[in-house]
C-alpha positions as CSV (number, residue, x, y, z in Angstrom):
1,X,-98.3,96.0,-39.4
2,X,-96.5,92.8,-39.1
3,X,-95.7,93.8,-35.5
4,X,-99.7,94.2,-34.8
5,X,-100.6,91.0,-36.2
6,X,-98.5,89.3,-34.2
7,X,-99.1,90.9,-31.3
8,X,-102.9,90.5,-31.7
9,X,-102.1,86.7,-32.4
10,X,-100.5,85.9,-29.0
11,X,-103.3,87.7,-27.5
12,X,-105.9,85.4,-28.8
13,X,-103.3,82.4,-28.0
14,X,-103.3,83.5,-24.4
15,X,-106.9,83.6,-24.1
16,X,-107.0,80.0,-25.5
17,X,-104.3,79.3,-22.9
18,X,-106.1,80.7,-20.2
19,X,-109.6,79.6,-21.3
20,X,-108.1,75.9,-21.8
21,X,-107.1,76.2,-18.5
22,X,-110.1,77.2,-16.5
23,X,-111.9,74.7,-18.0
24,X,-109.4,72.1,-17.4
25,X,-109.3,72.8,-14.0
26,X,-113.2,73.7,-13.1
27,X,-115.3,70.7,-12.0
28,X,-117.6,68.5,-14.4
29,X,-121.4,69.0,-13.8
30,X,-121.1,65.3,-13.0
31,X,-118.6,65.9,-10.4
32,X,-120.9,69.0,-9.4
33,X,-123.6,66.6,-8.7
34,X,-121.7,63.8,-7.3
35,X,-120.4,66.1,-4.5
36,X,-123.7,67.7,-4.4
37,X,-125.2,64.3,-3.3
38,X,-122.8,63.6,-1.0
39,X,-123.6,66.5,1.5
40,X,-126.9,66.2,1.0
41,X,-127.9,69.1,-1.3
42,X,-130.1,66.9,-3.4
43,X,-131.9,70.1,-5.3
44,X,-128.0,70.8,-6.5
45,X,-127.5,67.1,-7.4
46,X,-130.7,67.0,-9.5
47,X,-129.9,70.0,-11.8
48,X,-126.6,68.7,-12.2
49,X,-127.9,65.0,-13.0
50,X,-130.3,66.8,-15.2
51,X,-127.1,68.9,-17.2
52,X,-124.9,66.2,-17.5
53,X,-127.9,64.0,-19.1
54,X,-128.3,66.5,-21.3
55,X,-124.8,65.7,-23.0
56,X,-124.9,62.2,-22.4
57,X,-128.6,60.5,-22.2
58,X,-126.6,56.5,-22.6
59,X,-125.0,57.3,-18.9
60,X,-127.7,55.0,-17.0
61,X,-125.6,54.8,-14.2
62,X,-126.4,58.9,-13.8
63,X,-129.8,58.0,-15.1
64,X,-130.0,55.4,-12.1
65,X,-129.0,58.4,-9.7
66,X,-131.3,61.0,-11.1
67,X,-134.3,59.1,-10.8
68,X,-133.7,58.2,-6.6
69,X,-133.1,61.2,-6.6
70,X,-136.4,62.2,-7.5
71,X,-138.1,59.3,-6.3
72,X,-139.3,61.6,-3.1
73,X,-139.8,65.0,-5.0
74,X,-141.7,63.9,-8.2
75,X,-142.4,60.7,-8.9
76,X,-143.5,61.0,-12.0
77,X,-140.5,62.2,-13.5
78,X,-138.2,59.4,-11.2
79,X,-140.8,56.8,-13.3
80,X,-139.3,58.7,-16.8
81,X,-135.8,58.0,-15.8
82,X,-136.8,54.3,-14.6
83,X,-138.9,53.4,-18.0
84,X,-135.3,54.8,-20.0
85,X,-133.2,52.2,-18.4
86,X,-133.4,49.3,-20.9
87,X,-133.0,45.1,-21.3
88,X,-129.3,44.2,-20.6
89,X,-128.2,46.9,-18.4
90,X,-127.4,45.9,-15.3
91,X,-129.4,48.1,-13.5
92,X,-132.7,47.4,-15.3
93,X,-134.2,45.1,-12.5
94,X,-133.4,47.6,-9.6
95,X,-135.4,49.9,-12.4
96,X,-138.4,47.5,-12.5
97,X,-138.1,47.5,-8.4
98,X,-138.2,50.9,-8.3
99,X,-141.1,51.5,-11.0
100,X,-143.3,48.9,-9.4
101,X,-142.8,50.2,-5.7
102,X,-143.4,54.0,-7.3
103,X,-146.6,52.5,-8.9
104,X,-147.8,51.1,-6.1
105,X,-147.2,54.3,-4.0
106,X,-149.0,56.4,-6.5
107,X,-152.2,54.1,-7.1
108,X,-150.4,53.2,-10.9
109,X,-151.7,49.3,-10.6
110,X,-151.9,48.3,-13.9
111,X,-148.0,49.7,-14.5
112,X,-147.3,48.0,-11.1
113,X,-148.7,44.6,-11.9
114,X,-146.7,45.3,-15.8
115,X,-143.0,45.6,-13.4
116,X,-144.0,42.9,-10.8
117,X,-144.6,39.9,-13.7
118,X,-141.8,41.2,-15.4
119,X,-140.0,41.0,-12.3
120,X,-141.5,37.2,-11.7
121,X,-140.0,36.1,-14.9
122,X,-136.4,37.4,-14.1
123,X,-136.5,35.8,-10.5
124,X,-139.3,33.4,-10.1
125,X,-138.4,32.9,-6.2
126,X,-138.1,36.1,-5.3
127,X,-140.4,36.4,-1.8
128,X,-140.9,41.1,-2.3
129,X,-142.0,40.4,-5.9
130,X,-144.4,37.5,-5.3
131,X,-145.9,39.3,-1.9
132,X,-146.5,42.3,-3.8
133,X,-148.2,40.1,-6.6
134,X,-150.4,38.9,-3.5
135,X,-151.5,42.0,-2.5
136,X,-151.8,43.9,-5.5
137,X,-154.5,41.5,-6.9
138,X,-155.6,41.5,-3.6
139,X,-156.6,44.9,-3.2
140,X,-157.9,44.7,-6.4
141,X,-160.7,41.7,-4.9
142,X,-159.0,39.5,-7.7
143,X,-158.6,37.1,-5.4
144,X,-158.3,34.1,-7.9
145,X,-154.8,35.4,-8.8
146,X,-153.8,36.9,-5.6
147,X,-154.1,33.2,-4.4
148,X,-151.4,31.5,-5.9
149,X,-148.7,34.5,-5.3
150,X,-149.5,34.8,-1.7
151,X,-149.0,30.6,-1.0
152,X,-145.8,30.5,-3.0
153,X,-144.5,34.0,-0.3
154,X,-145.4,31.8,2.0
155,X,-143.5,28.6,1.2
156,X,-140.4,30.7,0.4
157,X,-140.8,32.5,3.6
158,X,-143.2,30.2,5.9
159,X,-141.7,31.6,9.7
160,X,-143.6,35.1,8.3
161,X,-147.0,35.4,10.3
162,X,-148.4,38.1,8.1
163,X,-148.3,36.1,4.8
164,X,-150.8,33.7,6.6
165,X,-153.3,36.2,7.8
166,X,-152.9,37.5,3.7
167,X,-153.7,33.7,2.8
168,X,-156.9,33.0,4.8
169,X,-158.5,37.0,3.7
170,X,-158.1,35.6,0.2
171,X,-159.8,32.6,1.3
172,X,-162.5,34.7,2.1
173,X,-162.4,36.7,-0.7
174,X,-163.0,33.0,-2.6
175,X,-166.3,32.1,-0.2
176,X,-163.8,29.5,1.2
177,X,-164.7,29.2,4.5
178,X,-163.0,26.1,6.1
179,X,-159.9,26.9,4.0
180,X,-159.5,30.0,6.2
181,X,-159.1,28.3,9.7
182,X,-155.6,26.5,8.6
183,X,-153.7,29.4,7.6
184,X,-155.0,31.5,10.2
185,X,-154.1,28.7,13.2
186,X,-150.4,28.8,11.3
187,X,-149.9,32.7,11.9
188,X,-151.6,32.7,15.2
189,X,-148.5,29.4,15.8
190,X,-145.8,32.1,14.7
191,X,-147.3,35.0,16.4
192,X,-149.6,33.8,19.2
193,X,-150.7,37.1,20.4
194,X,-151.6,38.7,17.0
195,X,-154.8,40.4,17.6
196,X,-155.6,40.6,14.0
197,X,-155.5,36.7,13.9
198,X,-157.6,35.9,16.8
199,X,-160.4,37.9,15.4
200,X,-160.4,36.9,12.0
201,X,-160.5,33.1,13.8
202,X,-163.7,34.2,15.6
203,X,-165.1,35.1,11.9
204,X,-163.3,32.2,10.4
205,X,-165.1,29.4,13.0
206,X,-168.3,31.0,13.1
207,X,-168.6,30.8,9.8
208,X,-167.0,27.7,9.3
209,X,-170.1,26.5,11.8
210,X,-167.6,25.7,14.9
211,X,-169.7,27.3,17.7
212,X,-167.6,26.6,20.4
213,X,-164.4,27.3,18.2
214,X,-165.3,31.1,17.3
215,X,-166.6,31.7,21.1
216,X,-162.6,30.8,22.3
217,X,-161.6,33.2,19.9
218,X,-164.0,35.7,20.5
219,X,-163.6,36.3,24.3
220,X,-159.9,35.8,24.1
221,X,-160.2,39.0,22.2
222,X,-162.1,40.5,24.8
223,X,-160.5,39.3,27.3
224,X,-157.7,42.5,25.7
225,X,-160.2,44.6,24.2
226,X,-163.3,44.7,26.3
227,X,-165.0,46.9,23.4
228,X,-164.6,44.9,20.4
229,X,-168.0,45.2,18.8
230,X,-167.4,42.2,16.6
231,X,-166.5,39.5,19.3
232,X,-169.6,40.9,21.2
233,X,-171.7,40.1,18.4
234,X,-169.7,36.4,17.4
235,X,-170.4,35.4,21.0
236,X,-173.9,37.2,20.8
237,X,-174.8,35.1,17.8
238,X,-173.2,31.8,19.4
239,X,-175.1,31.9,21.8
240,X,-178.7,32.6,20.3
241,X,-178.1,29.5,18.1
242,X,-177.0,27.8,21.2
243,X,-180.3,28.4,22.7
244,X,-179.0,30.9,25.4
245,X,-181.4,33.4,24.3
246,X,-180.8,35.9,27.4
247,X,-176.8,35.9,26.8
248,X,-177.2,36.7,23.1
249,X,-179.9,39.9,24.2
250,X,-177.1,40.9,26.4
251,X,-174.0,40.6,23.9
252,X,-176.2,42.3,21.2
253,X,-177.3,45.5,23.7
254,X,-173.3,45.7,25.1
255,X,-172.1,45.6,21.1
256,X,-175.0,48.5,20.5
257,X,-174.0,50.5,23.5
258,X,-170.5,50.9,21.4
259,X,-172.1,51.3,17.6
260,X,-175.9,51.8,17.7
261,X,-176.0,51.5,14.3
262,X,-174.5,48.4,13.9
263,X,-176.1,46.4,11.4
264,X,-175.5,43.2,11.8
265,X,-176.1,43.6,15.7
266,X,-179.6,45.2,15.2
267,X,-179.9,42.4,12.6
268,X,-179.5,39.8,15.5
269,X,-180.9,42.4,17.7
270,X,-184.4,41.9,15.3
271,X,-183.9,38.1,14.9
272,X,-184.0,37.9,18.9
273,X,-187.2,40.1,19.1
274,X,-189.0,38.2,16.4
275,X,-188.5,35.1,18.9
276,X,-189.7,37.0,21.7
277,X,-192.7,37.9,19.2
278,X,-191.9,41.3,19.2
279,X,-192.3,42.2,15.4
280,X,-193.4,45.7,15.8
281,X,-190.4,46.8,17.9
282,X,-187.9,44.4,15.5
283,X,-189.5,46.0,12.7
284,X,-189.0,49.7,14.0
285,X,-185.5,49.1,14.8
286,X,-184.6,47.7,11.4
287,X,-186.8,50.4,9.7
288,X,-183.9,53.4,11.0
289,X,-181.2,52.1,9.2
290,X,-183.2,52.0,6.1
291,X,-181.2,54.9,4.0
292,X,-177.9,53.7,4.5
293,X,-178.7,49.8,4.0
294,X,-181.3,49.6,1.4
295,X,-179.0,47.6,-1.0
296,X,-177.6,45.3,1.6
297,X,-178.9,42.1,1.4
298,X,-178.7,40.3,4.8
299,X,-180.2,43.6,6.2
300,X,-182.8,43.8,3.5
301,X,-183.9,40.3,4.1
302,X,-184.3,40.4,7.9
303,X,-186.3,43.7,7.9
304,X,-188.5,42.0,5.3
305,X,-189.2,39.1,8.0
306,X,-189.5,42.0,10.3
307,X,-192.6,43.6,8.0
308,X,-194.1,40.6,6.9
309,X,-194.7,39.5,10.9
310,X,-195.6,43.0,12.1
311,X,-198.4,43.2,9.0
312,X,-196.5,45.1,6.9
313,X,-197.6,43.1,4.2
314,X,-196.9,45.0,1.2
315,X,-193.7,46.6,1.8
316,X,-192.2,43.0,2.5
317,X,-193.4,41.9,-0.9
318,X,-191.7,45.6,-2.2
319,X,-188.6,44.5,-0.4
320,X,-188.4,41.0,-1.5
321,X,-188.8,42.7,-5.0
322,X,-185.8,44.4,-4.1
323,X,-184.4,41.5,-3.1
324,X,-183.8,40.1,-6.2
325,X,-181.5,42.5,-7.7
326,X,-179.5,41.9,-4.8
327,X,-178.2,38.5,-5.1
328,X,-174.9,38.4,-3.1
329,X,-173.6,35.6,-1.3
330,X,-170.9,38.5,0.2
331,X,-174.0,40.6,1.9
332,X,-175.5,37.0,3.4
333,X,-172.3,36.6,5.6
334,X,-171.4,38.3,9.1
335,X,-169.2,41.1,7.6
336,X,-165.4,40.8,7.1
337,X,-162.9,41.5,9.3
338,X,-161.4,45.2,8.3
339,X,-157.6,44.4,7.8
């Protein structure tokens, strides 16, 4: 009996032995996943990350791993792993980075704006996070706060022609006008053949009331882009306030060739016809694009001229009704420049 006991004792030592030393010897799920990453086989490396978090959640570092990991695969469970990394850990900035550029990706603004100001405090000069400021709020039309983030990028980065062009669409978004031209003259001094900032110029002067300004702008654009429908119509518009009434009939039919339904050309298109006295023909012309602009002011307005001089008498005074639930200093200007 003694004999068997013993005998059953090694046994069961042996196994320990044995056992002890398999596990000893076989890899750790974070060396699993380590290697894993390193040749590429990142669907190995996430279930590994995943095990070994399971046993130890404080390991940020792996934490940190996981969640690039998963930045391209799901993005909402990378943002998990980034919200865990907390105050005082050294990697808890490079988190924020991450979570705000994940945000932004994934249409997440109010998180986004959340990482970037608590970004801002941590590193107050720090161009990505005060650019990204810039154009969140700008994309968001809150152009009174995109303002200040979008001139401090540029100061702490002023050779960076972009920033600029950012600047003066804000300025625009403010109904500043004038303040637009300065920015836009600095991009266009870092990159002189920007496209981009030659138009928006053209807008920027013609608005701004320089005739002769917005005219350079607009044919040098031409001058690369024969079919820009927008510098037709600056130049168009130029010249009927210029008094060159057969140039601006010619801009405007050229611009409507390319987009016949063009608002603001038929717009000028009608203002040109009403000089001519041709109400009934301005009036017609404006009257098409009636379903898809009847709550745009600037087109509104000029087909109510358009009625009222063709004896349309009652639907101008319908119009004008309409007219005052429409108050928009944004629908009275030439349109924006698309970015």
């Amino acid at each position: 009996m003694a004999k068997v006991v013993c005998y059953v004792a090694c046994v069961i030592l042996l196994i320990g032995i044995t056992w002890s030393v398999v596990h000893w010897n076989s890899p750790s799920t974070l060396e699993i996943a380590e290697k894993a990453a390193a040749t590429g086989d990142n669907e190995a490396a996430i279930h590994a990350f995943r095990l070994h978090l399971t046993r130890f959640p404080e390991a940020t570092d792996v934490r940190m791993k996981l969640a690039k990991l998963l930045v391209a695969v799901d993005p909402t469970e990378s943002l998990e792993h980034f919200r865990l990394i907390p105050q005082g850990d050294s990697s808890h900035q490079h988190a924020l980075r991450q979570i705000a550029f994940i945000c932004l990706q994934t249409d997440r603004s109010a998180e986004a704006e959340q990482a970037l100001l608590q970004l801002e405090s941590l590193a107050p000069d720090d161009f990505a996070v005060q650019l990204s400021l810039a154009e969140l709020y700008f994309h968001d039309e809150n152009f009174k706060d995109a303002l200040p983030y979008a001139v401090h990028a540029a100061s702490l980065k002023p050779e960076r022609a972009e920033t600029w062009l950012l600047i003066a669409e804000i300025r625009d978004g403010l109904r500043q006008k004038p303040e637009m031209i300065a920015p836009l003259q600095k991009a266009l001094e870092l990159s002189p053949d920007s496209y981009k900032g030659h138009l928006n110029l053209a807008y920027a002067f013609h608005a701004a009331g320089d005739l002769p300004g917005a005219a350079t702008e607009a044919s040098w654009c031409l001058q690369r882009n024969p079919d820009e429908v927008f510098a037709l119509q600056i130049l168009a518009s130029v010249a009927r306030n210029e008094g060159r009434f057969d140039d601006a009939a010619a801009g405007v039919k050229q611009a409507l060739s390319l987009e016949p339904r063009n608002v603001d050309c038929r717009i000028l298109e009608a203002d040109l016809l009403l000089y001519h006295r041709k109400p009934k023909e301005a009036y017609s012309r404006l009257k098409e694009l009636h379903a898809e602009h009847k709550e745009t002011y600037r087109y509104l307005g000029s087909l109510a001229r358009a009625a009222a001089a063709s004896g349309h008498i009652d639907e101008a005074r319908q119009i004008h009704l309409a007219l005052d639930g429409l108050r928009s200093e944004e629908n009275r200007m030439i349109r924006q420049v698309s970015p």
